[in-house]
C-alpha positions as CSV (number, residue, x, y, z in Angstrom):
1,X,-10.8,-0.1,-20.6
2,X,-7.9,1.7,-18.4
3,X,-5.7,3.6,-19.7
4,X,-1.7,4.1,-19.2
5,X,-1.1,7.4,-19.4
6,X,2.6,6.7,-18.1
7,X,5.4,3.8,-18.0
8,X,6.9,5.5,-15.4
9,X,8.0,3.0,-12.2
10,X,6.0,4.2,-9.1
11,X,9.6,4.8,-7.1
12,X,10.8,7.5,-9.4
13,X,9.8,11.0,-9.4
14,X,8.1,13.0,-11.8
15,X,10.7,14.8,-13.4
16,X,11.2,18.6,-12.0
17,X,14.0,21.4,-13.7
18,X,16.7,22.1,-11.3
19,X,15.1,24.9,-8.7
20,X,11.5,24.4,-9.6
21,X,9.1,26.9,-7.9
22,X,6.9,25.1,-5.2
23,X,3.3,25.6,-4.9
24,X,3.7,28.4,-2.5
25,X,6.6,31.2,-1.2
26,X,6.9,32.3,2.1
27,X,8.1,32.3,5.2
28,X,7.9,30.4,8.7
29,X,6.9,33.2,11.5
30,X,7.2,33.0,15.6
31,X,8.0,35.5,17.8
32,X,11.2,37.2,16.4
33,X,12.4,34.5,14.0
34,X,11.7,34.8,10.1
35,X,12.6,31.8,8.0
36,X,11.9,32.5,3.9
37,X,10.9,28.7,2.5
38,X,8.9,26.9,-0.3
39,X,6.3,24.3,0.1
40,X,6.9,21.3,-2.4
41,X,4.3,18.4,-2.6
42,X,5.4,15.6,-1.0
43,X,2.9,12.9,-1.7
44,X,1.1,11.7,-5.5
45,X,-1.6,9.7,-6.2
46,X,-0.3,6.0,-8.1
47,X,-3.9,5.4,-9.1
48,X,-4.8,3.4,-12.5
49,X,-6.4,5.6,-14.6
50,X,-9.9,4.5,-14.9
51,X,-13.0,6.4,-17.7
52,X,-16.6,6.5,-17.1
53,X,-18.6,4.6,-20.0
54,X,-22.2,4.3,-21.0
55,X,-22.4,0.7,-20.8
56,X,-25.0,1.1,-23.6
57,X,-22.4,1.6,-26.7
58,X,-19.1,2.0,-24.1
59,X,-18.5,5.2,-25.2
60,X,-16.6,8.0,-23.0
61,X,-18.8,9.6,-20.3
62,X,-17.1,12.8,-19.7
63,X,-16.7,15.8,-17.5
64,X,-17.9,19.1,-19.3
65,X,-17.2,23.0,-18.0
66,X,-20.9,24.7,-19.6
67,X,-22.0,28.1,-19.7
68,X,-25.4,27.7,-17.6
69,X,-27.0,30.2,-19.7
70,X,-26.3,29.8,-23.1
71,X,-25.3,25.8,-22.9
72,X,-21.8,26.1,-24.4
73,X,-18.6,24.9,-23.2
74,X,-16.3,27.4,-21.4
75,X,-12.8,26.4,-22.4
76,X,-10.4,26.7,-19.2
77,X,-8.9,30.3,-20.2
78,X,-11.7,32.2,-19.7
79,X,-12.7,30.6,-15.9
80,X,-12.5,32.7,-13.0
81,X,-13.7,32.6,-9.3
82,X,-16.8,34.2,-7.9
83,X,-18.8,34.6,-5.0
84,X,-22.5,34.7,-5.1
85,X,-23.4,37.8,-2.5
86,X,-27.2,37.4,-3.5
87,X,-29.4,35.4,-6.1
88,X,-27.9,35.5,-9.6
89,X,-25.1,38.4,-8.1
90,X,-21.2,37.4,-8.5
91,X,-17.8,39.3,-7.2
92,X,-15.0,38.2,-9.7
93,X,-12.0,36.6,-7.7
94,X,-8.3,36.7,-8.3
95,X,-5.4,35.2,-6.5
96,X,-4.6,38.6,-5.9
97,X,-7.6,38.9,-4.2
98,X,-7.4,36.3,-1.9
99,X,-3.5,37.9,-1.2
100,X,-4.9,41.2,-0.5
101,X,-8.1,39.7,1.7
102,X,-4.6,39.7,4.1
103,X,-1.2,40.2,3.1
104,X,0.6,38.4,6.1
105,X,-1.5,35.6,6.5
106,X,-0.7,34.5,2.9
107,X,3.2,34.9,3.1
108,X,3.6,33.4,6.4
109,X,3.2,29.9,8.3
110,X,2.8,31.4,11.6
111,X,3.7,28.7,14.5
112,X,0.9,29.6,17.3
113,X,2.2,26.7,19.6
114,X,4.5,23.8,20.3
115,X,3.1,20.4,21.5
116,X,4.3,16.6,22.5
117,X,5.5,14.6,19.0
118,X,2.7,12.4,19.8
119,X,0.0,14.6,21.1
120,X,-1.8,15.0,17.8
121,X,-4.2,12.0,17.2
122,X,-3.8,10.4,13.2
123,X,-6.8,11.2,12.2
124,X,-6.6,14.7,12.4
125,X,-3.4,14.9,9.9
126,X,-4.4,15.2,6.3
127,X,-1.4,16.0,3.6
128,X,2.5,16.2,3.8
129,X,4.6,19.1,2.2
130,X,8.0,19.4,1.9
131,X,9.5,23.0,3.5
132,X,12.8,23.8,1.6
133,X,14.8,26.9,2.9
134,X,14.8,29.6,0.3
135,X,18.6,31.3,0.0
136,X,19.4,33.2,2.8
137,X,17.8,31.2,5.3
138,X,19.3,27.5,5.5
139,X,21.3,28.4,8.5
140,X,17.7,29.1,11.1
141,X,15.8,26.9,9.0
142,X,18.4,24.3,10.5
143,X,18.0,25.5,13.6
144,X,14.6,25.1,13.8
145,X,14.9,21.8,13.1
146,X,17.1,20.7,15.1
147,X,15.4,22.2,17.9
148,X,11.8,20.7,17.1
149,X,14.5,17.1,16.8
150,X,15.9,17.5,20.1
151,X,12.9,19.0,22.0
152,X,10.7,16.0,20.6
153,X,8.5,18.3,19.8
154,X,5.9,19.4,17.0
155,X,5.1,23.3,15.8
156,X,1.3,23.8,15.2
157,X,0.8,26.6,12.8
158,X,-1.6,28.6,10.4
159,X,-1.4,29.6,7.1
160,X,-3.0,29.9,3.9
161,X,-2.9,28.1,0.4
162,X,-5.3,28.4,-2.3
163,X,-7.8,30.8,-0.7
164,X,-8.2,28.6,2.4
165,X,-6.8,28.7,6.0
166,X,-5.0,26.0,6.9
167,X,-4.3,24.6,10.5
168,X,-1.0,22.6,10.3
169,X,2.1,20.9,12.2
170,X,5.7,20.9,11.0
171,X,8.2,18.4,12.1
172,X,11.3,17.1,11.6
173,X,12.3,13.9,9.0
174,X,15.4,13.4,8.1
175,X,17.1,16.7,7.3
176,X,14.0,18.3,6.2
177,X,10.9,20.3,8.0
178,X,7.8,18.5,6.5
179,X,4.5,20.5,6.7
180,X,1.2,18.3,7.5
181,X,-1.9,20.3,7.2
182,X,-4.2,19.1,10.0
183,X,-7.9,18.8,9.9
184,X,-9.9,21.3,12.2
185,X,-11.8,19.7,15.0
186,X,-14.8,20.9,13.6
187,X,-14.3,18.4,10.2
188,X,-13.9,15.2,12.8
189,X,-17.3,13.9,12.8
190,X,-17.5,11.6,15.2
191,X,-20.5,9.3,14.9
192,X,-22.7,8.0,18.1
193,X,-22.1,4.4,17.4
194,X,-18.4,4.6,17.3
195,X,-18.6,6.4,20.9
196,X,-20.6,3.7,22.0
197,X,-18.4,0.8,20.7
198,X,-15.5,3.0,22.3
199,X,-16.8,2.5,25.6
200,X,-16.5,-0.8,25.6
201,X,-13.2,-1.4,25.0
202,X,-11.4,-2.3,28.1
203,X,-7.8,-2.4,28.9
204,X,-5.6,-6.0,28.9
205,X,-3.7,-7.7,30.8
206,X,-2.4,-11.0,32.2
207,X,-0.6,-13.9,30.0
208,X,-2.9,-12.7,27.3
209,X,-0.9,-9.4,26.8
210,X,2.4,-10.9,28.0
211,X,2.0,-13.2,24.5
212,X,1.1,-10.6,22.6
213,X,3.7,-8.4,23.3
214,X,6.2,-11.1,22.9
215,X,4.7,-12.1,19.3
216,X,4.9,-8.2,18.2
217,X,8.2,-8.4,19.4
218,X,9.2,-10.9,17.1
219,X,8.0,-9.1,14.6
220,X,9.3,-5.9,15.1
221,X,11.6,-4.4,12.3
222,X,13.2,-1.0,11.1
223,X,11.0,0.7,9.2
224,X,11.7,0.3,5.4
225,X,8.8,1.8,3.7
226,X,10.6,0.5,-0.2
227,X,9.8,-3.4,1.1
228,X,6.3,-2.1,0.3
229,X,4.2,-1.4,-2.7
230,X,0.8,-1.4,-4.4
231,X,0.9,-5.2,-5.0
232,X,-3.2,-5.3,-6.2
233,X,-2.6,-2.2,-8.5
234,X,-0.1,-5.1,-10.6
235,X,-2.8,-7.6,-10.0
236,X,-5.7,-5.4,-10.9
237,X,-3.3,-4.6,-14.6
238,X,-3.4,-8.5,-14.8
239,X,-6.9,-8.6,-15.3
240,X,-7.5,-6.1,-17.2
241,X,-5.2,-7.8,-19.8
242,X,-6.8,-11.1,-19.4
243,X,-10.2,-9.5,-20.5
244,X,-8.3,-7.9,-23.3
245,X,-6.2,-11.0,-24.6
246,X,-9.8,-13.2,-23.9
247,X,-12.0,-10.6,-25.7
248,X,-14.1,-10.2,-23.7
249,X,-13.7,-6.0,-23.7
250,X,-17.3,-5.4,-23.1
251,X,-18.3,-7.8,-20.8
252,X,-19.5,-6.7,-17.7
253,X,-17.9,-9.6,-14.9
254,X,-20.8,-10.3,-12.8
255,X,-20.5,-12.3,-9.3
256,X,-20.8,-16.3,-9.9
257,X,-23.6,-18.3,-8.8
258,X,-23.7,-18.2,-5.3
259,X,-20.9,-16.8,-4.5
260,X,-21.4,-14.6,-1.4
261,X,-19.0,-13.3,1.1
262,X,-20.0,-12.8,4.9
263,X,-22.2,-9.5,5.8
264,X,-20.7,-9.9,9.7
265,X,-17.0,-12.5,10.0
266,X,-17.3,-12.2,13.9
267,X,-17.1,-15.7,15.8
268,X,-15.8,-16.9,19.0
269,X,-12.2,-17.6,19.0
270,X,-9.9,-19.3,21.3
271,X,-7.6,-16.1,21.6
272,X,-4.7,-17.9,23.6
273,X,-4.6,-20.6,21.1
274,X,-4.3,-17.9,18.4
275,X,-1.3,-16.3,20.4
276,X,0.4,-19.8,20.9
277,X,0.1,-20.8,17.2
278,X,2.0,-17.2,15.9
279,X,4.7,-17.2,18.5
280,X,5.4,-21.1,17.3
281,X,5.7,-19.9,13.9
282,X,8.4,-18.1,14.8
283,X,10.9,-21.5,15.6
284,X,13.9,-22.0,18.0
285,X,15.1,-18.1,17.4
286,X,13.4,-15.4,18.7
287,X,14.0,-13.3,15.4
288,X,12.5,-16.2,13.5
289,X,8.9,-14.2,12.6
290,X,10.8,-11.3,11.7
291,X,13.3,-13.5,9.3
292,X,9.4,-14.2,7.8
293,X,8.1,-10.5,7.6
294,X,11.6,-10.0,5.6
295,X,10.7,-12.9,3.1
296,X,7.4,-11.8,2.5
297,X,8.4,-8.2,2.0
298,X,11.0,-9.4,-0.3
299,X,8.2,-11.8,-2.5
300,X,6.7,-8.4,-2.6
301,X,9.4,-6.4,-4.1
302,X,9.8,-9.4,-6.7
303,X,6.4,-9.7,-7.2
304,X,6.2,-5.8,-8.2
305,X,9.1,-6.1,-10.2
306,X,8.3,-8.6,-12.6
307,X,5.0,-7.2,-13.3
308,X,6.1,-4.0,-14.0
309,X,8.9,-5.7,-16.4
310,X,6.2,-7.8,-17.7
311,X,4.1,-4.3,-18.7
312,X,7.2,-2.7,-20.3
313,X,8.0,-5.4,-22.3
C-alpha cells in the first residue's frame, strides 16, 4: 500500500536553517551590470508516495544501482559520472569538471535579450527558481527588478546547472526575481495532427462572444492561488484506507461489469443555450457567479482541511 513518509500540511515548507545555501552561486551578467545571487527551488512535488509490487506475493519491486560486470550493488559513495568516448572507454567526471569545461558560463546567468511579458508562449516554460541577492548586491538586484516591473518586460538568459545549459527568463513577482528555465525550441515537438486541427480553428464573433465574455466576466476574480488544493490527493488517501479498514489489502479493484466510459464525448450542442443557462446562474447581480466561484473554492479549503485533520488524528 502507500506510504506516508510525512504529516507535514502541503502549505508549509520544508524546514531550511536560517541562510541555507541554494542549489547554485552566482551572478546575473549584462553588459556592465554584475549582480551576485543564489538560485533556491521554488516548486516541490506533493505526490503520494506510491511502491512497485509483484502482484505475485506483493513484495517490494525495487530500484537497484549494479556493477554490470561483476553483478553487485554499488552503494551511492563510490558513483561518479562518465562519458563513453568509444566502446567500453570512460572519462571520469567531476563537478569540477563541468566548472572548468567553462568557468563563466557556470558562475553567471547571462541576460542575452529582453522581450514583451507575454511574448513567450506557456509551453515553452519548464521550472521556477527563486533568485535571492547575495550580500552586497540587494541594492542593483532591486533595480533590476523594478526595471523588468516597470518596462513590462521579461530578461531571457543562459546559464548552466548541473552540467547542462540552460535557456531561461527571469521576471519580476512580488519583491523577488524568479528564474523559469525555458525549453529550447528544439524539445517542442509539435505533432502533424495538432497543426492540422490548428488550422481549423477560426476566430468568433457576434452575440456568441458578446455572452461569453459577459459570463467570464462574471466570473472573473483576484487571483488567490491558497482557495486551491489537491482535493483528489485527500480523496485518493480515502480509499486507500477503505481497502485497509475493509481488508481487502491485496485486492486488485478491477472495473465493474460493464462499466465503460466514452472513447470520443463529442456531440452537437446548442452553444447559445449553453451561454444563456451560465449567465442565469449568476441571478439579479452581476457578481452573482463569482459569489459561486468563492463558495466552491471555500468547500474546497474545508474539504482539504478536514481530511487532513482526519489523517492526523
Amino acid at each position: 500500500m502507500a506510504k506516508r513518509k510525512s504529516t507535514r500540511s502541503a502549505n508549509e515548507a520544508p524546514a531550511k536553517p536560517r541562510g541555507a545555501h541554494g542549489l547554485w552561486t552566482g551572478a546575473i551578467s549584462f553588459s556592465l551590470i554584475h549582480i551576485p545571487v543564489s538560485l533556491h527551488t521554488a516548486a516541490r512535488a506533493n505526490e503520494i508516495d506510491l511502491d512497485l509490487l509483484d502482484k505475485r506475493d506483493f513484495a517490494p519491486v525495487g530500484y537497484q544501482r549494479y556493477n554490470k560486470s561483476t553483478g553487485k550493488v554499488v552503494d551511492w559513495s563510490q558513483v561518479v559520472k562518465g562519458y563513453q568516448y568509444e566502446k567500453g572507454e570512460y572519462v571520469a567526471l567531476t563537478d569540477e569538471d563541468f566548472r572548468r569545461a567553462n568557468v563563466e558560463a557556470s558562475r553567471t546567468i547571462d541576460i542575452q535579450t529582453f522581450v514583451e511579458h507575454d511574448a513567450i508562449a506557456p509551453y515553452y516554460f519548464e521550472t521556477p527558481y527563486f533568485l535571492v541577492p547575495a550580500k552586497g548586491g540587494e541594492r542593483v538586484y532591486s533595480l533590476l527588478r523594478e526595471a523588468l516591473e516597470q518596462s513590462q518586460k521579461l530578461a531571457v538568459a543562459t546559464f548552466v546547472l548541473r552540467s547542462r545549459q540552460h535557456l531561461a527568463a527571469l521576471m519580476p513577482v512580488d519583491r523577488l526575481i524568479v528564474l523559469n528555465t525555458l525549453r529550447y525550441e528544439a524539445e517542442i515537438q509539435p505533432r502533424p495532427e495538432i497543426a492540422s486541427a490548428a488550422k481549423k480553428v477560426e476566430g468568433a464573433s457576434g452575440r456568441e462572444l458578446t455572452m461569453a465574455l459577459k459570463l467570464i466576466g462574471g466570473m472573473t476574480e483576484k487571483w488567490r492561488p491558497e482557495a486551491y488544493a489537491d482535493t483528489y490527493r485527500d480523496d485518493l488517501m480515502k480509499r486507500i484506507e477503505q481497502k485497509v479498514k475493509a481488508g481487502e489489502t491485496h485486492t486488485l479493484t478491477m472495473p465493474e461489469a460493464g462499466e465503460q466510459r466514452a472513447a470520443n464525448g463529442s456531440k452537437v450542442v446548442d452553444l447559445m443555450s449553453l451561454l444563456e443557462r451560465s449567465l442565469a446562474q449568476k441571478g439579479a447581480g452581476d457578481d452573482g457567479m463569482a459569489r459561486v466561484s468563492k463558495r466552491r473554492h471555500g468547500a474546497a479549503r474545508r474539504r482539504t482541511t478536514n481530511a487532513r485533520a482526519a489523517r492526523r488524528a
